[in-house]
C-alpha positions in Angstrom: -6.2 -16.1 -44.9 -9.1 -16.9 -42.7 -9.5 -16.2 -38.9 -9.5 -20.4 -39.0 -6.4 -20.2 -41.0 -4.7 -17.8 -38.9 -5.6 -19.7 -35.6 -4.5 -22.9 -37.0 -0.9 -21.1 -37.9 -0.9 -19.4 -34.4 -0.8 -23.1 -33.0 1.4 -25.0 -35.5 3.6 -22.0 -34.8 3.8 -22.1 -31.1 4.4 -26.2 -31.4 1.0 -27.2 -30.2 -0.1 -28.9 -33.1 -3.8 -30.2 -31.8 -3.9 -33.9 -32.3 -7.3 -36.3 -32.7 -6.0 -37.7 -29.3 -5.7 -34.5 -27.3 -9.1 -32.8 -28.5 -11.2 -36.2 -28.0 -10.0 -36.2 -24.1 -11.4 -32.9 -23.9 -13.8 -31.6 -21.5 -17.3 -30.1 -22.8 -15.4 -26.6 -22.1 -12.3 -27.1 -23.8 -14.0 -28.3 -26.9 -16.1 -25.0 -26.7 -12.8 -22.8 -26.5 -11.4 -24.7 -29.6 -14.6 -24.0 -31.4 -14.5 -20.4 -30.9 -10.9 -19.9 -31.1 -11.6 -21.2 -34.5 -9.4 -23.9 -34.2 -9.5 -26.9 -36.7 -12.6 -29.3 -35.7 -11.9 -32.8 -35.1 -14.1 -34.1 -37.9 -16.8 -32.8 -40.0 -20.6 -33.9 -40.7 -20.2 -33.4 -44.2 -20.1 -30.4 -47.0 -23.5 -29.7 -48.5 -24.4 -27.4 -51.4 -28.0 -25.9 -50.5 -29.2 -24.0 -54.0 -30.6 -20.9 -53.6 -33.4 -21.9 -56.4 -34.7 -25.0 -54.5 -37.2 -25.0 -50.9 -35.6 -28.4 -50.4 -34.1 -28.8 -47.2 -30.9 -30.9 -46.5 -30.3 -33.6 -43.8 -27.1 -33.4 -41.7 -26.6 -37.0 -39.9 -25.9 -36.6 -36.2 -25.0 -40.2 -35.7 -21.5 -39.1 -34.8 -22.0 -37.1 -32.4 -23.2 -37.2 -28.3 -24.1 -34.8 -25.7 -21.3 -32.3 -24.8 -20.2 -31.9 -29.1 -19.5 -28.6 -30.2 -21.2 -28.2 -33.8 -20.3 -24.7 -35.8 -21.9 -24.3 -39.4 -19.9 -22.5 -41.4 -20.4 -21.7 -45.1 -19.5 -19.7 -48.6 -21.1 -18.7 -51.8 -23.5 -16.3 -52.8 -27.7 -16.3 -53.5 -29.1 -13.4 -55.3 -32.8 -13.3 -54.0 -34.2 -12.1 -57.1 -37.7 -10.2 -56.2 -39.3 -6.8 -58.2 -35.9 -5.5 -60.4 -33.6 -7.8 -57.9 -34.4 -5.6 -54.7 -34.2 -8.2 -52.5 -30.3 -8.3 -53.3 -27.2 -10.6 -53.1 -26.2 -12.2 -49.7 -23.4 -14.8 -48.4 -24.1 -17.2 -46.4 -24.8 -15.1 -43.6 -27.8 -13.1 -44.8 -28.9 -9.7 -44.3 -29.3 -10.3 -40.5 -32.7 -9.4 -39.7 -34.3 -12.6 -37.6 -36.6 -13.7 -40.4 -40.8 -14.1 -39.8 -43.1 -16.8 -39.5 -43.5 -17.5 -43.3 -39.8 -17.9 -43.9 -38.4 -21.5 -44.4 -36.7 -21.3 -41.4 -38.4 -18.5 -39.0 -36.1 -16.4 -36.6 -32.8 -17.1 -38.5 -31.4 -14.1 -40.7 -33.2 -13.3 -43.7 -31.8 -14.6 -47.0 -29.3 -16.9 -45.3 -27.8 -20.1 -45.1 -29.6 -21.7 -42.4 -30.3 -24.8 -39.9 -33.0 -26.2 -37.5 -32.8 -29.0 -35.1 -35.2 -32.1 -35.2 -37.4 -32.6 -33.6 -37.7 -29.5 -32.1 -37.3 -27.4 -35.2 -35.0 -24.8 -32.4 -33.0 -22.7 -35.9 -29.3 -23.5 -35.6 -27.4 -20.3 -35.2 -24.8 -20.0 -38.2 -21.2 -19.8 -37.3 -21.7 -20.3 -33.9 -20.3 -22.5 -31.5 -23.4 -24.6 -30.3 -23.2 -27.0 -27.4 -25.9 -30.1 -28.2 -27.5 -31.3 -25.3 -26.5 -28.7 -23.1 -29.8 -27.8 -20.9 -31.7 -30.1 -22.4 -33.0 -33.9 -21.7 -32.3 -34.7 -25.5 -30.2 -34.6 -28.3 -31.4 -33.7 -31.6 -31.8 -36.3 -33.7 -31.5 -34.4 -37.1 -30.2 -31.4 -38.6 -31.9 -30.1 -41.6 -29.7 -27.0 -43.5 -31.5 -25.1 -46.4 -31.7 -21.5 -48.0 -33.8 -18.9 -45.8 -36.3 -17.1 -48.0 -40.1 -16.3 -48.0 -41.9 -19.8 -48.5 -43.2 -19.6 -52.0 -40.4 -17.6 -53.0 -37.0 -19.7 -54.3 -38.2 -19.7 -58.2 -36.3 -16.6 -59.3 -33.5 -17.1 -56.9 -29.7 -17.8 -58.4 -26.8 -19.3 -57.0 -25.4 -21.5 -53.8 -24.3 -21.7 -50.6 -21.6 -24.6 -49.5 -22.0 -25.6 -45.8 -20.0 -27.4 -43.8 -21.3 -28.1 -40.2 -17.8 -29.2 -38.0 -18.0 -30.9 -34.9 -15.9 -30.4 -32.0 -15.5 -33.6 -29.4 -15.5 -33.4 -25.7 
């Protein structure tokens, strides 16, 4: 069972079953503290499947979603990155985690990962984190783009797929 799973027992168990009612009258903070007590979000983007063979980048709409949302990508599956006799190796979803460098498809996120920037500032969305939009900033993004991290020119001799799902926790 997963740490979600587990969590989700914990509080069926104890008789505080989280309703759509209770979570959307949340504050900012409470919605942060479900997120990372890996609670059950409130509603999900979507499920994408980003394959490790392709450079093409997915778009996540953020219509849904306002200021003070918690958004937490999570993900399965497995690339193997191909390279010289396969040396670069297999990875989940969370890569090898060495921030990755400027001619990656998605620079500073881990190496040969899942991964996620913000539009239009192109920030890289940290990967199983609990990420408060709008928080210290004057805007929202206004797109999410997910995709696999590897060296630009790269993807050709790549096999496999990661399945995201980016959840959103409401304030």
């Amino acid at each position: 069972m997963t740490k979600q799973g587990f969590a989700a027992a914990a509080v069926i168990a104890a008789g505080l079953a989280l309703t759509p009612a209770s979570i959307a009258d949340a504050s900012t903070a409470d919605a942060l503290a479900h997120c990372q007590a890996g609670w059950p979000p409130n509603s999900s983007i979507g499920t994408y499947t980003l394959a490790g063979d392709s450079a093409a980048r997915v778009e996540a709409g953020l219509s849904t979603i306002t200021s003070g949302n918690v958004v937490r990508i999570i993900g399965s599956g497995r690339v193997h990155y191909g390279g010289f006799l396969g040396w670069a190796g297999e990875w989940g979803p969370e890569g090898n985690g060495r921030p990755a460098a400027t001619d990656w498809a998605f620079p500073g996120a881990s190496e040969y990962s899942a991964a996620g920037s913000w539009y239009p500032t192109g920030a890289t969305v940290p990967f199983n984190t609990c990420t408060v939009l709008g928080a210290g900033s004057p805007s929202m993004p206004q797109k999410l783009f997910l995709g696999v991290n590897d060296h630009t020119d790269d993807f050709g001799d790549n096999k496999g797929s990661y399945q995201v799902a980016v959840w959103v926790y409401h304030r």
